[in-house]
GUMI-527823 format. One line per field, with one value per residue (C-alpha): residue number from 1; y, x, z. Coordinates in Angstrom, 3 decimals, always signed. Example, Ala and Ser with C-alpha at 12.3 -4.5 7.8 and 13.67 -1.06 7.14 Angstrom:
nr: (1 | 2)
c2: (-4.500 | -1.060)
c1: (+12.300 | +13.670)
c3: (+7.800 | +7.140)
This chain:
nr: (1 | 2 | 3 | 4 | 5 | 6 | 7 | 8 | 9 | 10 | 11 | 12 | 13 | 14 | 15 | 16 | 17 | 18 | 19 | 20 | 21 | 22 | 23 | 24 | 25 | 26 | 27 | 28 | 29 | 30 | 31 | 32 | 33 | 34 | 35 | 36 | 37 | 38 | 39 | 40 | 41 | 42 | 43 | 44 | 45 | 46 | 47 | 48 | 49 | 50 | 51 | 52 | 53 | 54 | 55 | 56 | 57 | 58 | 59 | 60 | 61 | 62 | 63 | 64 | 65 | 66 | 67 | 68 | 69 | 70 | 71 | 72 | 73 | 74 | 75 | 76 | 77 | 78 | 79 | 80 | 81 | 82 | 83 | 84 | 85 | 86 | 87 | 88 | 89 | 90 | 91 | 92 | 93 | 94 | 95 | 96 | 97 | 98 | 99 | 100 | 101 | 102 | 103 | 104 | 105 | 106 | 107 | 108 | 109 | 110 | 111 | 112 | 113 | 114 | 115 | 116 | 117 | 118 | 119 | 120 | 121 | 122 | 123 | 124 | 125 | 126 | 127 | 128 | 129 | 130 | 131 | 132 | 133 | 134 | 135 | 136 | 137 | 138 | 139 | 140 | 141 | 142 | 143 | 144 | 145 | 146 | 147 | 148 | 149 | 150 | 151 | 152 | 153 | 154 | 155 | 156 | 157 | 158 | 159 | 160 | 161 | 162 | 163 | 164 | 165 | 166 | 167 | 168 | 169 | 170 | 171 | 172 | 173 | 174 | 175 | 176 | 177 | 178 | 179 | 180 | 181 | 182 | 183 | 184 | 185 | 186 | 187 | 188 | 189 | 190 | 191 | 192 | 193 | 194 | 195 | 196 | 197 | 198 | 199 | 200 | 201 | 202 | 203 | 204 | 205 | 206 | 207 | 208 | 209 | 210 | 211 | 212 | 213 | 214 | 215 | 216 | 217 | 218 | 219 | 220 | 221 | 222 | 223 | 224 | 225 | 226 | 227 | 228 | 229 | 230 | 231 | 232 | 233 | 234 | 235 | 236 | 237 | 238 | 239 | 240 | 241 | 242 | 243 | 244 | 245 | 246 | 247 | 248 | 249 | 250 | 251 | 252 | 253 | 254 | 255 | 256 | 257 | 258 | 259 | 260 | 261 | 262 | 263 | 264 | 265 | 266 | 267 | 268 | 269 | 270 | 271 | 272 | 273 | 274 | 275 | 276 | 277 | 278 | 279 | 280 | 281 | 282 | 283 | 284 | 285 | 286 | 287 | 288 | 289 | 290 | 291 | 292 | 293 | 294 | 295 | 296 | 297 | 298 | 299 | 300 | 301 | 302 | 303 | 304 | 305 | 306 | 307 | 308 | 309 | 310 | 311 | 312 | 313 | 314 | 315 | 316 | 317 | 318 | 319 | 320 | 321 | 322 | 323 | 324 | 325 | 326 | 327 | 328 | 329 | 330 | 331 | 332 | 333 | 334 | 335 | 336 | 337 | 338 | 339 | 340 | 341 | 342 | 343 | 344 | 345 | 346 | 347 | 348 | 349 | 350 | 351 | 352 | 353 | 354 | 355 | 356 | 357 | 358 | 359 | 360 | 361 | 362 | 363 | 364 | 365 | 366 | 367 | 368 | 369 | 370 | 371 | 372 | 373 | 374 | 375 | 376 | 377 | 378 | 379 | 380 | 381 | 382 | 383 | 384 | 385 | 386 | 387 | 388 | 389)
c2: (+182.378 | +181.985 | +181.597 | +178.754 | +177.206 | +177.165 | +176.117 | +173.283 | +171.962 | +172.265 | +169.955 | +167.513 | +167.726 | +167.094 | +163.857 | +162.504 | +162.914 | +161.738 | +158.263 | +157.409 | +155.957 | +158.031 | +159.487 | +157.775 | +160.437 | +160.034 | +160.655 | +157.207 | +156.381 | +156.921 | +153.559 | +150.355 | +147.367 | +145.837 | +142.270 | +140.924 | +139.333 | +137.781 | +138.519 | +136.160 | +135.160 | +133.178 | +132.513 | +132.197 | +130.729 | +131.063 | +134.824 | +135.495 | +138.140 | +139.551 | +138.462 | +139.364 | +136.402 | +136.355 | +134.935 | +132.469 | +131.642 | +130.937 | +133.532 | +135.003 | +138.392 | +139.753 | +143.267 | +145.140 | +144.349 | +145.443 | +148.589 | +149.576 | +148.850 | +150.907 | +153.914 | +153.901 | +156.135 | +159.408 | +159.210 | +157.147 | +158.716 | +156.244 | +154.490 | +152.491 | +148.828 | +146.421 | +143.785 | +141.398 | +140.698 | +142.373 | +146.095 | +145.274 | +144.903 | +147.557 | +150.468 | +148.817 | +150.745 | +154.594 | +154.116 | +151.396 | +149.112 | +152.264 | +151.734 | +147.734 | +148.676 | +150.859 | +147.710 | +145.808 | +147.888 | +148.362 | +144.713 | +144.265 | +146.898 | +146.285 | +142.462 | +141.697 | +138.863 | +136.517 | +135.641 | +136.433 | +139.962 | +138.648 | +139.977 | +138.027 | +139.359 | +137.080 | +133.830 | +130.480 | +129.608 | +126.225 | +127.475 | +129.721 | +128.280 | +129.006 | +129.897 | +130.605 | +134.349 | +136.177 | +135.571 | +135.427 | +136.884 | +138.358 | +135.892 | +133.297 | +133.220 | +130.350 | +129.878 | +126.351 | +124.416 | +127.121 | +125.335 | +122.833 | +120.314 | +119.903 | +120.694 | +117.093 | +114.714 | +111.369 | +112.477 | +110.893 | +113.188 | +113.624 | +114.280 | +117.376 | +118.694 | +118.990 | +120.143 | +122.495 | +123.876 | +124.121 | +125.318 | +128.552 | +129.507 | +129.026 | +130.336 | +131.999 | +133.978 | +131.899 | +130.268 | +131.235 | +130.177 | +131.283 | +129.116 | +129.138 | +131.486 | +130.665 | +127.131 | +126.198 | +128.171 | +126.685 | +127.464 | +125.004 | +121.854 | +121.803 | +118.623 | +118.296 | +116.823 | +114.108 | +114.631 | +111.820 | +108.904 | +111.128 | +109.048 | +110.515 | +113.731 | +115.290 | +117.551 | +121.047 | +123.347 | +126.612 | +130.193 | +133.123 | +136.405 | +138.348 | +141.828 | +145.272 | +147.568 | +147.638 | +147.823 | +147.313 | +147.149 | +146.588 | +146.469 | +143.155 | +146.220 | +147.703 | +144.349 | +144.333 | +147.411 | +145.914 | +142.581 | +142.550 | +139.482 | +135.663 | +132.256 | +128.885 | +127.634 | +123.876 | +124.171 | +120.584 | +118.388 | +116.202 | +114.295 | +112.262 | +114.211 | +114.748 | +111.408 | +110.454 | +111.866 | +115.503 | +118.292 | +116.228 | +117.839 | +115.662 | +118.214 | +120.351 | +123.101 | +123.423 | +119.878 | +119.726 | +122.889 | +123.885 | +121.386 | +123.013 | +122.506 | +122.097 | +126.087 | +125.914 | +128.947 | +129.918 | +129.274 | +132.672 | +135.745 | +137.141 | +141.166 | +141.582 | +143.534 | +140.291 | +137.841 | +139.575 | +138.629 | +134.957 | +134.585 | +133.943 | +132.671 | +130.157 | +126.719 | +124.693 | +121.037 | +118.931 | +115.704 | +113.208 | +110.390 | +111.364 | +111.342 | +113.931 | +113.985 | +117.402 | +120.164 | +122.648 | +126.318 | +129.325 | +128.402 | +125.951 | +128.754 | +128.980 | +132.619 | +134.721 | +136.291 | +139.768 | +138.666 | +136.227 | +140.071 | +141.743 | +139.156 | +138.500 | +142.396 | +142.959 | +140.656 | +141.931 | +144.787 | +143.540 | +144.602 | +144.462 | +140.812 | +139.242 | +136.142 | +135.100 | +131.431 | +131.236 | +126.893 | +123.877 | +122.083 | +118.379 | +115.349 | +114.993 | +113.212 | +110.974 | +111.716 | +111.035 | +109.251 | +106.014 | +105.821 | +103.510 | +103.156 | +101.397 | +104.837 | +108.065 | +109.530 | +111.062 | +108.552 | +108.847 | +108.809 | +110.910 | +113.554 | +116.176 | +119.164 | +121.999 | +124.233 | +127.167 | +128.223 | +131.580 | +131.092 | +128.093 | +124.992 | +123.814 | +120.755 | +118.901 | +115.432 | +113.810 | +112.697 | +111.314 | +111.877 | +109.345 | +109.825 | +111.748 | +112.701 | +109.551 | +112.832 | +113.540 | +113.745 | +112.326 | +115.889 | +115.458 | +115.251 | +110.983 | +108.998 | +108.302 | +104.543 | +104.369 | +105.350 | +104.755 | +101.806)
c1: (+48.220 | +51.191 | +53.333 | +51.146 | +51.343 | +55.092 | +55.258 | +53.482 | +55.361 | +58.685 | +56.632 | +55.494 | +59.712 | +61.036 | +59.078 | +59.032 | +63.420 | +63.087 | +61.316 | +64.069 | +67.632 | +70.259 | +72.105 | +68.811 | +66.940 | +63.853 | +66.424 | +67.176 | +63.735 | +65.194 | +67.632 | +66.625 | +68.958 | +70.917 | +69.923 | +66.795 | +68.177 | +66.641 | +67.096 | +67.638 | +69.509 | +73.225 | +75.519 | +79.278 | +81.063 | +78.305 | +78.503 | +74.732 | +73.682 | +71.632 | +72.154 | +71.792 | +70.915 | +72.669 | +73.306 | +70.596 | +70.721 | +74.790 | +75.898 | +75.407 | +76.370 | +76.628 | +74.717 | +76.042 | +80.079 | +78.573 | +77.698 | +80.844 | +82.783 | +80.429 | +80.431 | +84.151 | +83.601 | +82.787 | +80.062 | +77.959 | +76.025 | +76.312 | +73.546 | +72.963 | +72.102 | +70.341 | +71.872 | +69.024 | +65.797 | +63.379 | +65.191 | +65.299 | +61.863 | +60.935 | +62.627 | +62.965 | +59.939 | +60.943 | +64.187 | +66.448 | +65.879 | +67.677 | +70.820 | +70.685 | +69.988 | +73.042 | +75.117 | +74.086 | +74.783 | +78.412 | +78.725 | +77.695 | +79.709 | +82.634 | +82.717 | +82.604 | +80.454 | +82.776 | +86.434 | +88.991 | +87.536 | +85.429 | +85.826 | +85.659 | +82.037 | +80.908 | +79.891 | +79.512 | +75.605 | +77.314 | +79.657 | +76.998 | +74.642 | +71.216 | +68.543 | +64.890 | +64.619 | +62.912 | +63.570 | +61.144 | +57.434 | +55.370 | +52.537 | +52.607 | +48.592 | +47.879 | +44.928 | +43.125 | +41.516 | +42.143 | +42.370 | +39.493 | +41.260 | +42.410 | +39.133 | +38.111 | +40.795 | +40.563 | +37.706 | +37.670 | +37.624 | +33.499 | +33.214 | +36.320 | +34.424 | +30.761 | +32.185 | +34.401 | +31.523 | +29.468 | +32.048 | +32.783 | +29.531 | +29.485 | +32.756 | +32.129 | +34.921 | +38.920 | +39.346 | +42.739 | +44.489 | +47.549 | +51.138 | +53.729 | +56.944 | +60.029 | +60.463 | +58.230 | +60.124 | +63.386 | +65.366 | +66.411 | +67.877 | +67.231 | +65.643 | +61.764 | +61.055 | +58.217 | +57.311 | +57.548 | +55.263 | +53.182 | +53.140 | +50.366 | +52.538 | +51.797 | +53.388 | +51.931 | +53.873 | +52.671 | +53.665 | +54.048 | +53.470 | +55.891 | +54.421 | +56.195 | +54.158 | +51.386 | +47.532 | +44.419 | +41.385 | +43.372 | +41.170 | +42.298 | +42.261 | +45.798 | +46.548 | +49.728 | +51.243 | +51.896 | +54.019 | +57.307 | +57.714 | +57.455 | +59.066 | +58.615 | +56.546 | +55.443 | +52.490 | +53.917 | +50.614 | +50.124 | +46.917 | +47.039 | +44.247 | +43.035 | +43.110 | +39.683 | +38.248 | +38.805 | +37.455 | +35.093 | +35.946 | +39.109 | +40.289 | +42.617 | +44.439 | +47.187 | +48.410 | +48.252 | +50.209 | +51.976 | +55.206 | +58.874 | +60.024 | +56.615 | +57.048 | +59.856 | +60.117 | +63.006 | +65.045 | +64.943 | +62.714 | +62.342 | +60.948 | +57.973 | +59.306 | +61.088 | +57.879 | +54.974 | +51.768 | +51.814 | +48.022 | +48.882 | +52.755 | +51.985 | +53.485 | +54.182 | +55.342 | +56.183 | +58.568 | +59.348 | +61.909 | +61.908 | +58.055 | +56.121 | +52.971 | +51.591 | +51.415 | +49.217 | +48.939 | +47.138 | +43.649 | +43.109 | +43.095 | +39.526 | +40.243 | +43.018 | +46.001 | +44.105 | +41.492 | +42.922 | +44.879 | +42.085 | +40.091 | +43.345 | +43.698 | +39.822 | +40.803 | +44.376 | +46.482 | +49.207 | +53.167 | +56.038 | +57.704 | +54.423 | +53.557 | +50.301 | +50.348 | +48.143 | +47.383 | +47.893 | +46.753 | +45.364 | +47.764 | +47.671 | +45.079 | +42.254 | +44.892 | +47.803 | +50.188 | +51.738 | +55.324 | +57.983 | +57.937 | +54.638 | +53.402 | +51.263 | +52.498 | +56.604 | +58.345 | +61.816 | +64.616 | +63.108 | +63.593 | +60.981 | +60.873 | +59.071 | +59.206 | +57.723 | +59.019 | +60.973 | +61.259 | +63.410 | +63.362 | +62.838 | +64.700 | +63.933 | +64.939 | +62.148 | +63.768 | +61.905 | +61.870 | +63.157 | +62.378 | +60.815 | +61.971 | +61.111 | +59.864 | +56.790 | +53.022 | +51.461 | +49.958 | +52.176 | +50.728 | +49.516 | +51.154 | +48.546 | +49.573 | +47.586 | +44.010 | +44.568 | +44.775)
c3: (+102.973 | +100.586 | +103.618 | +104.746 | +101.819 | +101.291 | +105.077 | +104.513 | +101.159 | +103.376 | +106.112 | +103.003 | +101.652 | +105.206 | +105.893 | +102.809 | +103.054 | +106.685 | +105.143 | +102.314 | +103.548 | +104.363 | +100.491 | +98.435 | +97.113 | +94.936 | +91.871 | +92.263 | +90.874 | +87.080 | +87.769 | +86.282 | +87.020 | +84.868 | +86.042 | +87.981 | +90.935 | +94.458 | +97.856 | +100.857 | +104.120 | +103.730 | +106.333 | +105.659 | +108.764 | +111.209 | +109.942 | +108.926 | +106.343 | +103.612 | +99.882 | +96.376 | +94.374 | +90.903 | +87.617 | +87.204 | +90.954 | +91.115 | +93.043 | +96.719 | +96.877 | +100.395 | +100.293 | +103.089 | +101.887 | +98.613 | +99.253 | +101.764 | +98.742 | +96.750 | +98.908 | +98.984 | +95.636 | +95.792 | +93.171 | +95.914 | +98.750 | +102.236 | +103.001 | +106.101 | +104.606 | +106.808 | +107.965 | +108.173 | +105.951 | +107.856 | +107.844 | +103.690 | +103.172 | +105.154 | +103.724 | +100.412 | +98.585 | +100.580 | +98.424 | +99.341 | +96.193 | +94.186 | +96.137 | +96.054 | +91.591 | +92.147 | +93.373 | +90.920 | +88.201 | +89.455 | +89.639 | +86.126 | +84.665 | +86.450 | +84.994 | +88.950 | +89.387 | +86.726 | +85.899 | +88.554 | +89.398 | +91.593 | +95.428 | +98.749 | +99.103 | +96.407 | +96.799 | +94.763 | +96.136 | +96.803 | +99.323 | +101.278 | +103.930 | +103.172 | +105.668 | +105.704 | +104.393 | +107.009 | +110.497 | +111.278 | +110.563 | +113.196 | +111.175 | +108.991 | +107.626 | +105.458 | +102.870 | +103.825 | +100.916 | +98.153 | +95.277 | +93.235 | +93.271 | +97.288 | +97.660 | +95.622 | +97.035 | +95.516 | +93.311 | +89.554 | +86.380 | +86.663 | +90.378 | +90.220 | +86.968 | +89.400 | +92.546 | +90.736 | +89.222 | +92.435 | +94.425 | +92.176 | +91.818 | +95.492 | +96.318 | +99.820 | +101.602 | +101.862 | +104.715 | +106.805 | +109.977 | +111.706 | +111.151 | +114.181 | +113.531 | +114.876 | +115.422 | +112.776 | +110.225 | +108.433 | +105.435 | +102.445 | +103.888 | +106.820 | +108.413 | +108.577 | +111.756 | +112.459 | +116.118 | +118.119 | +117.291 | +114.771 | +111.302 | +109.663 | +108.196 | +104.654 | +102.703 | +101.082 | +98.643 | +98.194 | +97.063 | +99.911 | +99.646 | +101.582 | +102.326 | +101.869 | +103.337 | +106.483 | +105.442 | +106.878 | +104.983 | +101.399 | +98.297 | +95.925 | +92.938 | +95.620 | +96.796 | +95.066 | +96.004 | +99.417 | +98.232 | +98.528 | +96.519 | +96.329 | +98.052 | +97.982 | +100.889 | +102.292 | +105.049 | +106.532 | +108.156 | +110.869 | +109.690 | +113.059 | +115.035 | +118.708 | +120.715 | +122.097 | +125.535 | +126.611 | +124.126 | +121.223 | +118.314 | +116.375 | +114.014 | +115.542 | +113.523 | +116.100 | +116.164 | +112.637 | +111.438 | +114.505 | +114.936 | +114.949 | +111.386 | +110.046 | +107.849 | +105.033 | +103.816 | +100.896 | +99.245 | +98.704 | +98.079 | +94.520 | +94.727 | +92.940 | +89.911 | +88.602 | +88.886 | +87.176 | +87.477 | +89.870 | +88.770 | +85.081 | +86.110 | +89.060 | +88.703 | +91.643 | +92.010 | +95.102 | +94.782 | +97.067 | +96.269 | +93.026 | +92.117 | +91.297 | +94.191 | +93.041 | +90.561 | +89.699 | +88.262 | +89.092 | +87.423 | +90.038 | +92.430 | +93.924 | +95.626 | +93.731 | +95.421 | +95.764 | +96.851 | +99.493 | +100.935 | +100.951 | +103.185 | +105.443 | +106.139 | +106.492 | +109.735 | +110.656 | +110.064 | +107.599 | +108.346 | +106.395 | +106.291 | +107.119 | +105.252 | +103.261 | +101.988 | +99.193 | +99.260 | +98.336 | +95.601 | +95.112 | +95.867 | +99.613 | +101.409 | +99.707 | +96.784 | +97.760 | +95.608 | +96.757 | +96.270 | +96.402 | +99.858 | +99.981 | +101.915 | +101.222 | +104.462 | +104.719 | +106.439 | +107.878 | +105.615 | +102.407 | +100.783 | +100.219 | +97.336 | +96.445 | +93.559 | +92.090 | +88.985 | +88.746 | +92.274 | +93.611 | +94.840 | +98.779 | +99.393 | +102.620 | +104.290 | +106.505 | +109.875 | +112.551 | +116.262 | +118.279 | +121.660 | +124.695 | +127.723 | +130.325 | +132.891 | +131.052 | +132.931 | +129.965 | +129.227 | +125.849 | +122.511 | +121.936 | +119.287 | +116.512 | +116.621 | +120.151 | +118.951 | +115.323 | +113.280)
């Protein structure tokens, strides 16, 4: 029996060293960093890779340089270090986030990330080229109508205060639907792109939830332990519709959430250990040309972040890098703000931004498509402007 036993710890010891990096071992869990930092994707002369995000947002360090020049000491156990977002995440809670506190400890210690001690691996966040963090998410699930007031567009003070109230005592299960991937996903400043005769296009910032570890059936009381951390997110609309004839039904979710460009995502991630709570912390704004269309905080949230995981992974088995977008709030349609440009819709030529605070800011110019190929069936997607007013 006692040789069972002991056979069986050595089992439990070998897998649980087989699921950490290589040279992380769970002493590592005793290291705190010295400085909260953010993780994300940069590209340095067409050269893509994985950074730390430093000193109030700054500087770009580049993590795998980091740690080569860290392991040159003998003090430091090699690790293989991803070398793209994805492989981060992953292995991030089985150990890796010791080595990437190890780094930055080392940086701060060693005065490395100011004055002229600073090595070629670190980068002003102005000289860096930033791209969408995760490239790219096997899904992209999106909360529709999740907060009071998108949920009362255009509704005066009286009308939000009764359908507010009817609507949590009413609340129901969220309401998800599934976002296009690559193509639709782009990193900060990058060009949003209104498809070819489509002028009916909104804007929608909201937090994501970038997941750390798989789950299926995940209470809201565990929800958290399988985030990763947070980003800045805009679920980009096409209002325009279904032309007439064909299949009857004129909402379709497709058309309006599935263009290229339509998913932002950025500017960067920030690990959950830095952001707290985002149910008491939430605060998210969207700007265009310079006026403020929405804003809103957590409260307004009609089904909280746990609760929004534990419906999406009742449906579908959650995986690391996956991305839950958790709503908009009111300011588009019936209340949309008018701006300068005499329009509620984007129109070509501005300049679209989301923030969440403690996160980052998305900053975005509106272009619009000029053309089609003259080949085309007519099997394309109709310009609004031909069954529309």
């Amino acid at each position: 029996m006692i040789r069972k036993i002991l056979s069986s710890l050595v089992l439990i010891s070998s897998l649980v060293a087989m699921m950490l990096p290589i040279g992380v071992s769970a002493q590592g869990s005793n290291i705190e960093p010295a400085e909260p930092y953010k993780v994300g994707t940069f590209a340095v002369n067409y050269e893509q890779f994985v950074g730390l995000v430093m000193r109030d947002d700054s500087l770009i360090v580049d993590l795998a340089a980091a740690n080569r020049a860290l392991e040159l000491m003998p003090q430091y156990a090699p690790v293989n270090m991803p070398n793209e977002m994805l492989g981060l995440i992953e292995q991030y809670d089985y150990g890796l986030k010791y080595r990437v506190y190890e780094i930055v400890n080392w940086l701060v210690a060693d005065g490395l990330l100011s004055g002229n001690n600073r090595p070629s691996y670190i980068h002003e966040v102005e000289d860096v080229d930033i791209r969408a963090p995760i490239q790219y998410p096997s899904k992209i699930m999106n909360a529709a109508v999740n907060f009071y007031t998108h949920a009362c567009e255009g509704c005066n003070d009286d009308e939000l205060a009764r359908r507010t109230q009817e609507r949590r005592e009413n609340r129901g299960v969220p309401y998800l639907f599934l976002k296009p991937t690559r193509g639709a996903v782009i990193g900060d400043g990058e060009d949003v792109i209104m498809p070819y005769g489509r002028d009916e296009i909104e804007y929608e910032v909201e937090m994501a939830i970038v997941f750390g570890r798989s789950g299926k059936y995940i209470s809201a009381t565990r929800a958290y332990d399988h985030v990763f951390g947070y980003m800045v997110a805009m679920d980009i609309s096409d209002r325009g519709g279904r032309p007439p004839g064909g299949y009857g039904v004129r909402s379709d979710w497709f058309v309006g959430k599935g263009h290229d460009t339509f998913a932002p995502h950025g500017p960067w991630i920030v690990p959950k250990e830095f952001y707290g709570d985002p149910m008491e912390r939430l605060h998210q704004i969207t700007v265009v040309d310079g006026v403020t269309v929405q804003e809103a905080r957590a409260g307004d949230m009609i089904h909280n972040i746990p609760e929004l995981i534990e419906y999406a992974s009742s449906l579908i088995t959650i995986f690391p890098g996956d991305v839950l977008q958790s709503g908009t709030s009111g300011g588009t349609g019936a209340g949309r703000v008018e701006r300068a440009t005499g329009s509620g819709y984007l129109i070509d030529g501005e300049t679209i931004s989301a923030s969440i605070e403690g996160i980052g800011t998305l900053t975005h110019r509106v272009v619009r498509e000029q053309s089609i190929p003259s080949d085309l069936s007519g099997s394309q997607l109709t310009p609004t402007r031909e069954y529309r007013n």
